[in-house]
C-alpha positions, 0 to 999 in steps of 0.5 A: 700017285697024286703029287702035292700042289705047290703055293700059288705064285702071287707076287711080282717085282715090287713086292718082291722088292719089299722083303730086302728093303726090310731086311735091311732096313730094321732098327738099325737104321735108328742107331747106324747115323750116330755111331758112324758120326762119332767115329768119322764125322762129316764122311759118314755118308761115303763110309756107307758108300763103301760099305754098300759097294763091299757087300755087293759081291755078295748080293751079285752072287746070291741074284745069279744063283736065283736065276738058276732056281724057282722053287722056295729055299734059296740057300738051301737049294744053292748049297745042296746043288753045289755040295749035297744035302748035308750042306744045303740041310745046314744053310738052311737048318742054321738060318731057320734055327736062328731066326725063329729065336731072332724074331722073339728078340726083334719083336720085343725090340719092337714093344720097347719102341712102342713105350715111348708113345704107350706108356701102358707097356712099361712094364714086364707083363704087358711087354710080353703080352704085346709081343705074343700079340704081334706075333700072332697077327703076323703069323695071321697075316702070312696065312692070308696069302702072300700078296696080302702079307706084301700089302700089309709090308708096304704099307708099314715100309711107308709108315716108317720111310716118310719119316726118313725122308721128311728128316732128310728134307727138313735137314736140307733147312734146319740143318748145317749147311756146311755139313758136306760129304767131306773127308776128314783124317781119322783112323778107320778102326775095325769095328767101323767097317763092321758096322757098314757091313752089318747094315746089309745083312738081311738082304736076301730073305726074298730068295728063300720064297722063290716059290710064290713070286712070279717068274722068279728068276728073272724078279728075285735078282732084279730086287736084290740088286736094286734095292741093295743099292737103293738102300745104300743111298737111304743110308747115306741120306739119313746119317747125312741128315744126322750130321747136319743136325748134330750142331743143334742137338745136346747131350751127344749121341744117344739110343734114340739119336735119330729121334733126337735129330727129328725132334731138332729139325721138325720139332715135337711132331717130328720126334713123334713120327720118327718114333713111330718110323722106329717102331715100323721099321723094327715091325716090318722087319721082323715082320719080314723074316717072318713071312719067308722064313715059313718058305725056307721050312716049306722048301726044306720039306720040298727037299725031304730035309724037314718032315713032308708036313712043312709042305701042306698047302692051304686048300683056301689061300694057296700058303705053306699054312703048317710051315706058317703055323710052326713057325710063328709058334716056335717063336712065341715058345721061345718069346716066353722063354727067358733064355733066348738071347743066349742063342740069339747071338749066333743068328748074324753068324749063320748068315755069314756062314750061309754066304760063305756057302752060297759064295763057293757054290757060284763058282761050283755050279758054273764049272760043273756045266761049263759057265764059268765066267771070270767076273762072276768068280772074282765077285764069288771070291770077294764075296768068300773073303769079306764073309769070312773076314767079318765072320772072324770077329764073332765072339765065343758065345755066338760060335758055342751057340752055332755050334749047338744049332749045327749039332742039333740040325746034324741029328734031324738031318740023319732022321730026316735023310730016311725020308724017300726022296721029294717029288716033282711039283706041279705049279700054279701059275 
């Protein structure tokens, strides 16, 4: 019996690297700087510090759970190996779920951006026109290949990166030189601490196309790790450029407070580029989710948890084609639909619930075959209990909508379980 070809490996640590740092790296970035500085002032840098070193535990935990796999999935494969099919069918069934709807939400977030320098689209009809529009070239893109969908992510990760780092600079002249890293007596309210958390999440995408990067399980946690720490240093540049210029900014913090900050420091041409930082950096990130979410689908039919459609590759360019074409049509159906925000909340939720599963799967796995080390347990129990804290502040809405995506995922697993079980692939180097 033929056995069917997996997608071709294409990509190596750089572009590996691209996926968490756009995760990460979306709109929030636009107004983490002045919420922070309202909240604490001149020590907004060292509070996304600690955030950083909060959320590593979990970004330990997922880099040494991808050195034991190489094919697509990430989570899914992790929590099937530690607890069976129905909790790894629900890793991933919640995430795609979830964020098929998510894409439709950032994409708009995108064009609403996009208003600012194309009047055009200040109106309903042509935003939704746009939005269609940018998930089809995105949904093109990733047929492509995904070295080429890499390409296309590094250029717009510049695209918006420059801007940052030209803000970052220019704060060094036209800014405050008595805003330094200074601790100042505050109280350190809940919803502050959430928000430095929040920062991080999206880390992990790259896991779940395991499949096309080069020897994955040594390149995988090499980016996550890194590039978690890389972006908790951007992080702390921006919101301390923010702060520097904070003095010469009117009116308070505002939703375009970065904008406002470029604007303050490099002038009109610098409110314009951090606006078009704005737009990039929403793009690339939902741009992002994008490409890995078809590989969460194609590994979940590698798996027979999906139906073996998801599994179809390209003859030509060696991707998950249907799997692509699936999804970028889903998140268009559910673009159009007005109703989507409703089951958009619970998307930050799955991910949580997803970490809270791969942080016990660590330890599960490593006693199983005699490796369990005690440093990797304490990370595995850090990285548990911070999920499960932040998890606790959901709201009702987004828990019924989890609930609505679980129910859902529960009666295709009972459909998709009937399947015969998956085949051994054969792999292109």
């Amino acid at each position: 019996m033929d056995k069917p070809a997996a997608p071709a490996r294409t990509i190596g640590f750089w572009g590996a690297a691209l996926y968490p740092v756009n995760g990460m790296v979306g709109a929030g970035i636009f107004a983490v700087p002045a919420l922070l500085a309202a909240a604490v002032g001149g020590f907004a840098p060292w509070l996304m510090l600690l955030g950083g070193i909060l959320f590593m535990p979990i970004a330990l935990v997922y880099a040494w759970l991808a050195t034991r796999f190489s094919h697509s999935g990430g989570p899914v494969l992790y929590g099937e190996a530690a607890f069976g099919r129905f909790v790894g069918f629900q890793a991933g069934w919640g995430r795609y779920a979830s964020n098929i709807v998510t894409a439709a939400a950032n994409t708009q977030v995108m064009v609403a951006y996009a208003t600012a320098l194309m009047p055009a689209l200040n109106n309903p009809a042509a935003q939704e026109i746009a939005t269609i529009l940018s998930l089809i070239l995105f949904m093109v893109i990733n047929l492509v290949g995904l070295r080429f969908a890499a390409g296309t992510l590094g250029v717009m990760t510049a695209i918006k990166l420059l801007p940052l780092g030209a803000l970052v600079v220019a704060a060094l002249f036209a800014g405050n030189p008595e805003a330094a890293f200074a601790v100042p007596k505050f109280n350190l309210g809940e919803n502050v601490i959430l928000l430095t958390y929040y920062a991080f999440i999206g880390f992990e995408s790259v896991a779940e196309a395991a499949g096309e990067v080069r020897n994955p399980k040594r390149v995988i946690p090499l980016a996550l790790v890194t590039m978690v720490s890389a972006v908790t240093l951007l992080y702390m540049a921006v919101i301390w450029a923010y702060v520097a210029m904070m003095p010469q900014l009117t009116g308070g913090a505002s939703d375009n407070a970065l904008v406002d900050a470029g604007r303050a420091a490099m002038g009109h041409i610098g409110g314009i580029a951090l606006v078009i930082a704005a737009v990039f950096s929403t793009a690339a990130n939902t741009f992002s989710g994008n490409t890995t979410l078809p590989r969460l689908a194609f590994g979940m039919g590698e798996r027979r948890m999906l139906p073996r459609w998801f599994t179809h590759v390209s003859p030509r360019f060696g991707t998950p084609d249907y799997a692509i074409l699936f999804t970028g049509l889903a998140a268009i159906a559910f673009g159009l639909w007005e109703g989507f925000a409703v089951l958009a909340v619970a998307g930050t939720l799955v991910r949580l619930v997803t970490y809270l599963i791969c942080s016990a799967a660590l330890p599960v796995l490593e006693l199983r075959d005699g490796t369990l080390r005690p440093f990797h347990s304490a990370m595995a129990i850090a990285a548990f209990a911070g999920s499960l804290w932040v998890s606790s502040f959901a709201e009702a809405e987004a828990w019924k909508a989890f609930a609505a995506i679980f129910a859902c995922g529960t009666l295709l697993y009972f459909f998709a379980a009937r399947q015969e079980p998956e085949p051994v692939l054969v792999e292109q180097e």
